[in-house]
LOLOTOR-288840 format. One record per atom (N, C-alpha, C): residue in three letters; atom name; x, z, y. Coordinates in pm, whole numbers, plus 50000, padded with zeros to 5 digits. Layout:
! residues N
ATOM:ALA:CA:X:Z:Y;
...
//
This chain:
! residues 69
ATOM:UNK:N:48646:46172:48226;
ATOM:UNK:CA:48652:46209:48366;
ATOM:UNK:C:48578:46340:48391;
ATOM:UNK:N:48442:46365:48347;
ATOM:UNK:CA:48413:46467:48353;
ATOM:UNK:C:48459:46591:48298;
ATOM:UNK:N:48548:46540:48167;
ATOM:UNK:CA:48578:46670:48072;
ATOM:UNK:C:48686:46742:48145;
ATOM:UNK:N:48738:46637:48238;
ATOM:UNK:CA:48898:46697:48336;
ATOM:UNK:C:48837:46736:48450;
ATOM:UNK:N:48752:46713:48492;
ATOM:UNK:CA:48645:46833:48629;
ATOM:UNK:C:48627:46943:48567;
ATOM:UNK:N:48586:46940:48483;
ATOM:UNK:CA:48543:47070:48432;
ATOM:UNK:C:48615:47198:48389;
ATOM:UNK:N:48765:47062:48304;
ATOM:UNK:CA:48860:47198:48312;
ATOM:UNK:C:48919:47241:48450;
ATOM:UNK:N:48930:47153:48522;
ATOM:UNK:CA:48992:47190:48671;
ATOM:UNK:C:48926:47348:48719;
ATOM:UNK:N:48787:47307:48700;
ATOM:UNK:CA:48673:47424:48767;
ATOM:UNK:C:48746:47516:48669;
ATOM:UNK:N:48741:47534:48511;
ATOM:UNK:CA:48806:47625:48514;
ATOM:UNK:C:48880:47733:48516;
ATOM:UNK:N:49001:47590:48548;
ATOM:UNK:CA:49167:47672:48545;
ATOM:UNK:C:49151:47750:48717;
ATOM:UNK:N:49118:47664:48807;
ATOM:UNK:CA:49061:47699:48950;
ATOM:UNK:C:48972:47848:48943;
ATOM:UNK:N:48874:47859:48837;
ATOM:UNK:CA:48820:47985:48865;
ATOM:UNK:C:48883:48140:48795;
ATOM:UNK:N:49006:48095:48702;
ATOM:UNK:CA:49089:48155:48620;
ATOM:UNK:C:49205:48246:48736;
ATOM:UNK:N:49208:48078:48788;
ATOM:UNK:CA:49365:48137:48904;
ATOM:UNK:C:49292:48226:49030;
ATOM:UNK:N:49161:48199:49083;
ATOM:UNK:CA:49113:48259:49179;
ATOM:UNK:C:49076:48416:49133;
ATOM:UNK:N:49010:48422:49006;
ATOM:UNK:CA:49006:48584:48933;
ATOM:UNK:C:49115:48651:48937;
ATOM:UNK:N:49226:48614:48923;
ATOM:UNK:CA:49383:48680:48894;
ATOM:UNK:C:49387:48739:49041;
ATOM:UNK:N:49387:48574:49148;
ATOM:UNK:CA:49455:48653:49285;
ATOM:UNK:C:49375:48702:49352;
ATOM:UNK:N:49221:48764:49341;
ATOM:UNK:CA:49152:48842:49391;
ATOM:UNK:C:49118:48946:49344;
ATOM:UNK:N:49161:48994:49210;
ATOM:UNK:CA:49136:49094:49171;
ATOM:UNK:C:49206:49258:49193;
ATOM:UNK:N:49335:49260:49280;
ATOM:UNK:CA:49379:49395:49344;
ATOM:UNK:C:49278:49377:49444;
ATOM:UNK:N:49265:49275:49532;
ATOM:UNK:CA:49154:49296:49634;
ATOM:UNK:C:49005:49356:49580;
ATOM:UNK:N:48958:49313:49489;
ATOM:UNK:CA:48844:49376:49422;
ATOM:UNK:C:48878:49530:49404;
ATOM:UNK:N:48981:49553:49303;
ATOM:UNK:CA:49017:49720:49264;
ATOM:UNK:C:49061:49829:49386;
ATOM:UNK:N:49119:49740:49521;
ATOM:UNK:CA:49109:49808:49622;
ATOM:UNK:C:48979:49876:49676;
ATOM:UNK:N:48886:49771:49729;
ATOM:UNK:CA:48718:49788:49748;
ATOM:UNK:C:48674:49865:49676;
ATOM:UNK:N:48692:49854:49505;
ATOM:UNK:CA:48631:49955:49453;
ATOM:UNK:C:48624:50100:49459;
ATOM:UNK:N:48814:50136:49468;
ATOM:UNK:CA:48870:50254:49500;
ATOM:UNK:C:48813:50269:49603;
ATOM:UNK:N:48847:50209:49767;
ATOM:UNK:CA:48792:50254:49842;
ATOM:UNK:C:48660:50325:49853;
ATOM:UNK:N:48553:50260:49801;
ATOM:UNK:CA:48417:50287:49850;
ATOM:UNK:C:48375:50406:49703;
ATOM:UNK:N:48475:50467:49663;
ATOM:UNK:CA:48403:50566:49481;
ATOM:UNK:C:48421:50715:49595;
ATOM:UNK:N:48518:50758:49665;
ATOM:UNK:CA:48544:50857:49758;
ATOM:UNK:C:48542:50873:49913;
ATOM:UNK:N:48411:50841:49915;
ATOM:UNK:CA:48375:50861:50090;
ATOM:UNK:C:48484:50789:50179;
ATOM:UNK:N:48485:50679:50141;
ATOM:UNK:CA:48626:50585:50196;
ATOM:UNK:C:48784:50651:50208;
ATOM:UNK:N:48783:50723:50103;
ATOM:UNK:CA:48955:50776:50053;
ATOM:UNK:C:48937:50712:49974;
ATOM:UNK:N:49081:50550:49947;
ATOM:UNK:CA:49088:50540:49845;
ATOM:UNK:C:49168:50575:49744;
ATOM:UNK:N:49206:50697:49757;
ATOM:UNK:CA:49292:50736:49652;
ATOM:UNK:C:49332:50905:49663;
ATOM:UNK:N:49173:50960:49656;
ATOM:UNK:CA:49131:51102:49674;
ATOM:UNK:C:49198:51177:49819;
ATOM:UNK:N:49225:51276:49805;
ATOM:UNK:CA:49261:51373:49927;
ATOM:UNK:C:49385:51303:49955;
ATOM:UNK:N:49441:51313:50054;
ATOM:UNK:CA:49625:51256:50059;
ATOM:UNK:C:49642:51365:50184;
ATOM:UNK:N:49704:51406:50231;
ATOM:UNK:CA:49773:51472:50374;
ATOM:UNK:C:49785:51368:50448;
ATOM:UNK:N:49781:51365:50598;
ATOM:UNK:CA:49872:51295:50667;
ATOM:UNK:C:50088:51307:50680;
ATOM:UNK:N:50041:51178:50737;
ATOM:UNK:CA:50202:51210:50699;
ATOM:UNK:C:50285:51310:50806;
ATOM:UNK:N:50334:51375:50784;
ATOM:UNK:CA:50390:51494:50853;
ATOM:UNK:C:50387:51629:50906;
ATOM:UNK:N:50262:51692:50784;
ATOM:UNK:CA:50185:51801:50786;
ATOM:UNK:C:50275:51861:50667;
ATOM:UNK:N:50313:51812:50572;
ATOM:UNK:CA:50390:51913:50487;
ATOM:UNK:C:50557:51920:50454;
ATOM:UNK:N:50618:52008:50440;
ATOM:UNK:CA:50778:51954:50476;
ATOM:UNK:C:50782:51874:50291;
ATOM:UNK:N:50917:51834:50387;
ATOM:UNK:CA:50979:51705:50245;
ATOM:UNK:C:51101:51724:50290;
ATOM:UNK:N:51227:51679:50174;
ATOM:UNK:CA:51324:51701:50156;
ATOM:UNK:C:51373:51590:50257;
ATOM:UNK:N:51333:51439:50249;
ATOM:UNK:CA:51333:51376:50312;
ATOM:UNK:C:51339:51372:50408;
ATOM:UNK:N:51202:51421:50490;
ATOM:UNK:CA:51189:51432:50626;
ATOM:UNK:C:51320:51543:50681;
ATOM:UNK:N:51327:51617:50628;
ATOM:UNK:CA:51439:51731:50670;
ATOM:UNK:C:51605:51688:50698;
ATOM:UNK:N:51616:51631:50606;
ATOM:UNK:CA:51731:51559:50587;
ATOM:UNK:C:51719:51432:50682;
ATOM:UNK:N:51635:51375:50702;
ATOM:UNK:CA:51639:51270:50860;
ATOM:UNK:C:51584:51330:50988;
ATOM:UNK:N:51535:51456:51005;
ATOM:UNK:CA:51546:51525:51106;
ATOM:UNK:C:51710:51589:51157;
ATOM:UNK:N:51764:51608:51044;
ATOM:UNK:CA:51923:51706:51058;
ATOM:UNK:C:52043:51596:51086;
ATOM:UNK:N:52004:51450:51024;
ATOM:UNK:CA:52093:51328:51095;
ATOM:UNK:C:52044:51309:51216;
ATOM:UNK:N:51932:51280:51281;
ATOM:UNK:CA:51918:51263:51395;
ATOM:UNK:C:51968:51370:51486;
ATOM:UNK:N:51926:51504:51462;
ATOM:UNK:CA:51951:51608:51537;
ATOM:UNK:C:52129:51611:51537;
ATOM:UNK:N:52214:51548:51424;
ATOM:UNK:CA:52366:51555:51448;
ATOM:UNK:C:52400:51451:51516;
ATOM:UNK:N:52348:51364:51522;
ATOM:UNK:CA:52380:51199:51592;
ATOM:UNK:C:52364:51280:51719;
ATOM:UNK:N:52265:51324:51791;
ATOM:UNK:CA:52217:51326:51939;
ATOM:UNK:C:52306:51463:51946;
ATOM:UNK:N:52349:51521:51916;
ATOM:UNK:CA:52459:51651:51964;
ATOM:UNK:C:52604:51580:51980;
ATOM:UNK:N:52595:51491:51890;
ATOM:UNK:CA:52747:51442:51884;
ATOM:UNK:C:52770:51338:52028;
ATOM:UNK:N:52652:51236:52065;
ATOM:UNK:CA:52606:51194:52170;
ATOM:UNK:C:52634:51249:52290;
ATOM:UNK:N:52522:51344:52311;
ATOM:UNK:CA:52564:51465:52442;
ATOM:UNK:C:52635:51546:52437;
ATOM:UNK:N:52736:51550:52383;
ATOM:UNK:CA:52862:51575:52406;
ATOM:UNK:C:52990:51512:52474;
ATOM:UNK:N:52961:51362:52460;
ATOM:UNK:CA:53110:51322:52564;
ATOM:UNK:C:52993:51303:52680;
//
C-alpha cells in the first residue's frame, strides 16, 4: 500500500513537471530582459510587411467596389 502512494507521488510529480514547465521557461525569458521576453520586437504596425500591404490593397478594393453602387 505504501509502495503504490509513493509511486502515485511520483508519476503525479513527473506529470506536474512536464505541464508546468513552458510556464517556468516563459517566467524565465520574461524576467532575463527587463520584462521583454524575447529581446527587442517592434510593435505591430511600425514596419511595412508584405502582408500587411496586401490586406490593406483588399480592403481598400472591397470598399471602392462598395461605394460605388
Amino acid at each position: 500500500m505504501t509502495g503504490d502512494l509513493i509511486e502515485l507521488f511520483i508519476w503525479m510529480w513527473i506529470i506536474a513537471t512536464v505541464a508546468f514547465a513552458p510556464l517556468g521557461y516563459f517566467i524565465y525569458k520574461y524576467t532575463q530582459k527587463n520584462g521583454q521576453p524575447f529581446g527587442e520586437t517592434e510593435p505591430h504596425g511600425d514596419s511595412p510587411s508584405f502582408v500587411n500591404e496586401l490586406a490593406e490593397s483588399a480592403i481598400h478594393f472591397v470598399k471602392s467596389k462598395f461605394s460605388k453602387k
